[in-house]
N, C-alpha and C positions, 0 to 999 in steps of 0.2 A: 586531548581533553574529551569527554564523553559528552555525547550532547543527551540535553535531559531538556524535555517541554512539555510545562504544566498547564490542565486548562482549568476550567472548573470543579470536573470528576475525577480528571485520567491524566497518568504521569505515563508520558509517551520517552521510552529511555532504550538507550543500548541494549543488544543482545547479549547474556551471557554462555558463560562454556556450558551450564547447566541447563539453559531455557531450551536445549534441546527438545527435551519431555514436552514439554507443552508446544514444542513444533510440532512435534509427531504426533502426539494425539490428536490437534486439530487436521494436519495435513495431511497423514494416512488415511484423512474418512473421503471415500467417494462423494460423498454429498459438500463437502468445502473445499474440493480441487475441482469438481465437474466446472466448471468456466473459467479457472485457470487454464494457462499453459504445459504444468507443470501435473504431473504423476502423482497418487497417492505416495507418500513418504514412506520409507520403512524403519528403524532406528538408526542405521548406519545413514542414510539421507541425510535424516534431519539432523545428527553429529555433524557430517558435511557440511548443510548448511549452515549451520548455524557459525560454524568456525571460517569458515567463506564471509560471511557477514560483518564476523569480528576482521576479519583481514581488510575487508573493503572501506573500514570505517576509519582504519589508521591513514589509508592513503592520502598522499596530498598531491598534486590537489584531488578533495574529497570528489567521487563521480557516481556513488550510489548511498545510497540513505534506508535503511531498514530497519527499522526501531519495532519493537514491542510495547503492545499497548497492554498496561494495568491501570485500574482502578486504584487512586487515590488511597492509601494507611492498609492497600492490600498486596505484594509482588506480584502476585501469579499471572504469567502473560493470559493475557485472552484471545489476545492475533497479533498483527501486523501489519504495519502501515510502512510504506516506503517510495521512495521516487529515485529514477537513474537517469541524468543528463544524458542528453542526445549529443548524436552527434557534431551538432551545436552545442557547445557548453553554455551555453543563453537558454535554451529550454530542457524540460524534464517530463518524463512519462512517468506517472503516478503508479499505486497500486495499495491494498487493503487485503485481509482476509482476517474473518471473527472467527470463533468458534461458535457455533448454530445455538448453544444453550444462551449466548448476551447477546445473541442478536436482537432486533426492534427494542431496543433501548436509546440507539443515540448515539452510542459509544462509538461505531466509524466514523459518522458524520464531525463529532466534534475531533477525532484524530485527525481527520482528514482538514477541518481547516486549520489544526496548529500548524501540521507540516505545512501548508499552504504559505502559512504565515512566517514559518521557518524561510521557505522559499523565494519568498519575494522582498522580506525583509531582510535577513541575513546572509544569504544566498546569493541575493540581487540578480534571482532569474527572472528573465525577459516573459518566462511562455511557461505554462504547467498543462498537460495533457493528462486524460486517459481514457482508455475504452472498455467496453462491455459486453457482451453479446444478449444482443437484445431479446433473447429469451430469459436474462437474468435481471428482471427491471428494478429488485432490492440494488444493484452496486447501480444502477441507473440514478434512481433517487437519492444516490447517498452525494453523488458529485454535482446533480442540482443542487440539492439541499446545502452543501458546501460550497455555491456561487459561482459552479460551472455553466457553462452556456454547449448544446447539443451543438454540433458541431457538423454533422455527417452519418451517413449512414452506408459503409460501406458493405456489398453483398457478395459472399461466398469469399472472402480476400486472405482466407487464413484458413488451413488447415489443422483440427485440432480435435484429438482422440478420436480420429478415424471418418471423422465427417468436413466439409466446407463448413465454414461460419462465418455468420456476415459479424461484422463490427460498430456499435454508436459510437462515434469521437464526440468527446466531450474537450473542453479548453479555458483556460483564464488567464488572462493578460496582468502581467502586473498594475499597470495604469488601472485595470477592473477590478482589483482587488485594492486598492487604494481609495477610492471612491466610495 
């Protein structure tokens, strides 16, 4: 069954075979992978991913979550919002990425607490993480704003596109998201 969650604005839904294009366009740009982990996309990539996506969405049990965010009576993805159980199946590492044209509108922030809500409510995970590199203080704000709590600051712990980077951990407890 596809999972679909609606908030106010944004219909957070499954990837399709076709939402490739709108992967690659947002994640071929150096400026919306520069604090990822992950590489500017090329078309064959984003084909990759996106079919990777669909496979990990049939699994059971489910252990990654990557949905595309559109705006409500519109399809066209604009990012994506996703989480992968740890090696703990009780907690989850988060993640997000817009395309820079809807960004400062809101539109992560409220993705980001459906999945949340996915998470603790249907899910019934114990722990929801994630992190940022603190030169990126836009995804900083975006897991405050969605009722995370700073968590850490780890320095040079991750090597990524050629340099050390420290890390903010951010976190939320199911029992804090119930409150």
């Amino acid at each position: 069954m596809d999972l679909r969650l609606e908030t106010a604005r944004l219909v957070l839904r499954e990837f399709r075979e076709d939402d490739w294009r709108a992967l690659h366009a947002t994640h071929s740009r150096e400026d919306v992978v520069r604090w990822l982990t992950i590489e500017p996309m090329d078309e064959a990539a984003a084909r990759e991913y996106v079919q990777g996506i669909m496979v990990s969405a049939r699994e059971q049990p489910r252990t990654v979550w990557d949905l595309a965010i559109t705006v409500k009576g519109d399809d066209a993805v604009l990012g994506r919002v996703g989480m992968k159980r740890d090696a703990d199946p009780r907690s989850a590492m988060l993640w997000f990425a817009l395309d820079p044209a809807h960004q400062g509108k809101g539109y992560v922030t409220e993705a980001v607490r459906a999945l949340l809500g996915h998470a603790f409510d249907d899910v019934k995970l114990h722990r929801v993480w994630g992190d940022c590199d603190p030169r990126n203080p836009a995804s900083a704000r975006v897991m405050e704003r969605a009722g995370m709590r700073r968590e850490g600051h780890l320095v040079q712990n991750v090597w990524i596109k050629g340099e050390w980077c420290d890390s903010l951990l951010f976190g939320l407890l199911a029992s804090e998201w119930r409150v």
